[in-house]
KETOR-487735 format. One record per residue (C-alpha): residue in three letters; x, y, z. Coordinates in Angstrom, 1 decimal. Layout:
<rec><resn>ALA</resn><x>X</x><y>Y</y><z>Z</z></rec>
...
//
This chain:
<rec><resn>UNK</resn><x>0.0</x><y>0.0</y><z>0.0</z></rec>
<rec><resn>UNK</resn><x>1.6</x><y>3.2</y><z>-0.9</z></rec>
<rec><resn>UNK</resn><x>0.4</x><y>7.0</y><z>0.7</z></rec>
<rec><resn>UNK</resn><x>-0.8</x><y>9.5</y><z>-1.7</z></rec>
<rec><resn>UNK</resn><x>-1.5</x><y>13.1</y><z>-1.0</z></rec>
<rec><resn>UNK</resn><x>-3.8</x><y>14.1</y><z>-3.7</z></rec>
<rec><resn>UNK</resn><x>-5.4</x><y>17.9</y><z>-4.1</z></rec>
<rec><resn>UNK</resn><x>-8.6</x><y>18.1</y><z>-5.2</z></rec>
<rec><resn>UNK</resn><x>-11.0</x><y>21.1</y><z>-6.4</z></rec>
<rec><resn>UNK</resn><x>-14.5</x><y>20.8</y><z>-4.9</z></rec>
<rec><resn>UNK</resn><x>-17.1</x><y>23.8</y><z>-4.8</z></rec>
<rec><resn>UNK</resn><x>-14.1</x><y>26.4</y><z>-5.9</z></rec>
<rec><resn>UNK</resn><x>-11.7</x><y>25.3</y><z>-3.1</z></rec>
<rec><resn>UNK</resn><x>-8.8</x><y>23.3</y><z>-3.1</z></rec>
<rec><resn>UNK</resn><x>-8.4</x><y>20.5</y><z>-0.4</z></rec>
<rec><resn>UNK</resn><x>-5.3</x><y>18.0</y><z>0.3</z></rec>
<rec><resn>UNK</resn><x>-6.5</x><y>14.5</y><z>1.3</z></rec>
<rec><resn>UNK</resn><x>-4.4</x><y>11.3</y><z>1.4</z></rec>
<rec><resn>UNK</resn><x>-5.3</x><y>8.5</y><z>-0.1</z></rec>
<rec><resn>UNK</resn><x>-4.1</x><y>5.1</y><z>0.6</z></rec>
<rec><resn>UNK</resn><x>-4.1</x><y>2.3</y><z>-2.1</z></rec>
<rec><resn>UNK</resn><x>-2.5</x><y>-0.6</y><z>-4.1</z></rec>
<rec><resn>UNK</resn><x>1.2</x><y>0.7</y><z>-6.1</z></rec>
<rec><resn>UNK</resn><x>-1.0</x><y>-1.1</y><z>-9.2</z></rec>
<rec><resn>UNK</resn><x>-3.9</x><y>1.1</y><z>-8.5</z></rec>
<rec><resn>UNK</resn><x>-4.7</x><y>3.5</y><z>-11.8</z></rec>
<rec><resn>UNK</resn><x>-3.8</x><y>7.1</y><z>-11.4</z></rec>
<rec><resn>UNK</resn><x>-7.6</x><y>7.9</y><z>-12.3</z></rec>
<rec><resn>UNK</resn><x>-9.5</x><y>5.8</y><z>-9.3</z></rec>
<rec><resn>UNK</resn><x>-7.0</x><y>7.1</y><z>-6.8</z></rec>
<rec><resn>UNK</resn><x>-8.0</x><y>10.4</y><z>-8.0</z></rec>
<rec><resn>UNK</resn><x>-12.0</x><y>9.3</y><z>-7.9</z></rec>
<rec><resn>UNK</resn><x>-11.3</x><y>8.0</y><z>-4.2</z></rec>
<rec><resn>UNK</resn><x>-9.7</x><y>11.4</y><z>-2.9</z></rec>
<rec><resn>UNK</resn><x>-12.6</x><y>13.4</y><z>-4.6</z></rec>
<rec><resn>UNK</resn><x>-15.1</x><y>11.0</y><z>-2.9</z></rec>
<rec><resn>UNK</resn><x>-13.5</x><y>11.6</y><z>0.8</z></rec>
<rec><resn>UNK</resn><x>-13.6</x><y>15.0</y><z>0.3</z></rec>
<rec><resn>UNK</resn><x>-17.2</x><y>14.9</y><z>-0.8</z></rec>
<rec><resn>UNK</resn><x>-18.0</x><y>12.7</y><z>2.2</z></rec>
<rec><resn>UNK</resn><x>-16.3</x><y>14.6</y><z>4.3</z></rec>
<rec><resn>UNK</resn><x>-18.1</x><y>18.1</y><z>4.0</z></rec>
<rec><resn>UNK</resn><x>-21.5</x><y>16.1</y><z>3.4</z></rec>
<rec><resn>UNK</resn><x>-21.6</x><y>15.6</y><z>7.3</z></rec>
//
């Protein structure tokens, strides 16, 4: 499992999340997970 610290856009601000996932992962569902925390995150 590797750390990633991924920046996403979401409602006009940027946010840093990390992500944790397989080395074999694609680049664009690592990206799909951090955008997903994020939204999570300011749902509550």
């Amino acid at each position: 499992m590797y750390k990633y610290t991924i920046y996403v856009t979401y409602k006009g601000k940027v946010y840093q999340t990390n992500v944790l996932a397989d080395k074999n992962q694609p680049e664009d569902e690592v990206y799909r997970i951090a955008k997903e925390q994020v939204e999570k995150q300011w749902a509550n």
